[in-house]
N, C-alpha and C positions, 0 to 999 in steps of 0.2 A: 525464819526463812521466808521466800518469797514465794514458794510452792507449797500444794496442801494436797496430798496423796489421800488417799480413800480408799479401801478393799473391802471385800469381801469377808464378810466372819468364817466363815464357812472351807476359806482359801480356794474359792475355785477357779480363781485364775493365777497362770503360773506369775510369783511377785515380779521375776527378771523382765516382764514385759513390763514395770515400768522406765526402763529406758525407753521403750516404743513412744508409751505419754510423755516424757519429759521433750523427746525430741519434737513433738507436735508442739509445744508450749514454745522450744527456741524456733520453730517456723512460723511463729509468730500467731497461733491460737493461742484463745483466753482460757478452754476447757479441753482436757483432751480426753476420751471415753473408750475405754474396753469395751468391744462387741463379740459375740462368737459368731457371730453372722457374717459368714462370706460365700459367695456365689462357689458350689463344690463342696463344700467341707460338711462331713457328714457329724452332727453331735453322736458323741459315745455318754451313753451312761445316762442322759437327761430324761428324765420321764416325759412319756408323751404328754399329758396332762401339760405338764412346766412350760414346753415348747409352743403349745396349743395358746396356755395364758400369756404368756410372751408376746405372742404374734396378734393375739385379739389387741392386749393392750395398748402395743408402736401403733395399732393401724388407728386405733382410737386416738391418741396421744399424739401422732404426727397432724392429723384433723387441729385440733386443739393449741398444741404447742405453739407450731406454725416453723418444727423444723422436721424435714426430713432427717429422721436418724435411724437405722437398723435397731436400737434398741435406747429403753427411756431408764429403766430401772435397774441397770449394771452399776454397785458402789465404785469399781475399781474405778476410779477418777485420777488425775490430776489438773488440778485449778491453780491458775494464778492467786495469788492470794486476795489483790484486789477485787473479783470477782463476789469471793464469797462476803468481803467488809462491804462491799459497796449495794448488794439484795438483802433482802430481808425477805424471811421465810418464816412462814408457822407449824407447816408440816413433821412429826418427827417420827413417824414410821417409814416404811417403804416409799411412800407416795412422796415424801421430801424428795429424792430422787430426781422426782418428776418435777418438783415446783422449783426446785432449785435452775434445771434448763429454760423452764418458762419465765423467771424471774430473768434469769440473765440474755436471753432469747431478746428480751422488751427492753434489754439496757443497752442492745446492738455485741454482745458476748461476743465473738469467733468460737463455732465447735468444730471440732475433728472429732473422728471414731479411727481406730489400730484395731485388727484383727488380734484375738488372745484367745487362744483354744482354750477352753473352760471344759474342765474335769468336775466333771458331778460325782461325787465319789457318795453313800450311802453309810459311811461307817463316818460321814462330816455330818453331825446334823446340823439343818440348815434352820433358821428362826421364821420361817414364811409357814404363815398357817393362812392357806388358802382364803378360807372363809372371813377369818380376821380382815386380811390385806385386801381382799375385794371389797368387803365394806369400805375400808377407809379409801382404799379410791376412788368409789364411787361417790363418797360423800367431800373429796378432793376435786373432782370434777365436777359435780355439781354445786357444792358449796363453796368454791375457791376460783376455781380455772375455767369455764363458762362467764359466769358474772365477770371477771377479771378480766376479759377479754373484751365482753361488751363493753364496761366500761373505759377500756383500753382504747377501746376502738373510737370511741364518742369523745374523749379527752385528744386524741390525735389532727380530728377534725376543726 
């Protein structure tokens, strides 16, 4: 196929919203991205913690990436497929996520975000071990996405 869907292990977002990303993809974006993020809608069930590292990270990552998005590390995707043939990424934890929009960000991508109420449910376990994924993003922005940019930046020039 010509589309490459992406979810959550976890299912926490409901699947039928991807019609929401396929329809961004025929409106003529490259990526389209689940957010729970909408002005009003109160998350149920998310730990404040989860909410707290969410929000430190977009504010960091939007700094960085060079796109405004409500959120960087949501799997449920859907990508053109050229997108993904045409970046190349090293990342393969969480933080791919991220390097994935940065990679396609710098190739001129088109994103969209769809609202998709995300059900944190506690009897799903989820594979984010705090401690874990904070290292390797820290060592994704400092070893990857910083340098990457400078040098982005001087090659543009």
């Amino acid at each position: 196929g010509d589309i490459i869907i992406s979810t959550e292990s976890d299912l926490s977002y409901p699947i039928q919203d991807t019609e929401k990303l396929l329809a961004k993809l025929t409106d003529g974006y490259d990526i389209a991205l689940a957010t729970p993020f909408e002005p009003g809608v109160k998350h149920e069930n998310v730990p404040v913690h989860r909410l707290a590292l969410s929000n430190m990270g977009t504010m960091i990552y939007t700094v960085f990436v060079g796109n405004h998005l409500s959120t960087y590390a949501c799997f449920f995707r859907a990508y053109k497929k050229e997108v993904i043939k045409n970046i190349t990424f090293k990342s393969n934890g969480f933080e791919s996520q991220v390097e994935i929009l940065w990679r396609a960000n710098q190739k001129g991508y088109k994103m969209a975000e769809v609202f998709s109420k995300q059900n944190y449910r506690a009897d799903r376990p989820s594979k984010f071990n705090i401690p874990r994924e904070l290292g390797r993003h820290l060592n994704f922005l400092c070893g990857t996405l910083i340098p990457g940019n400078v040098e982005h930046f001087f090659r543009k020039k």
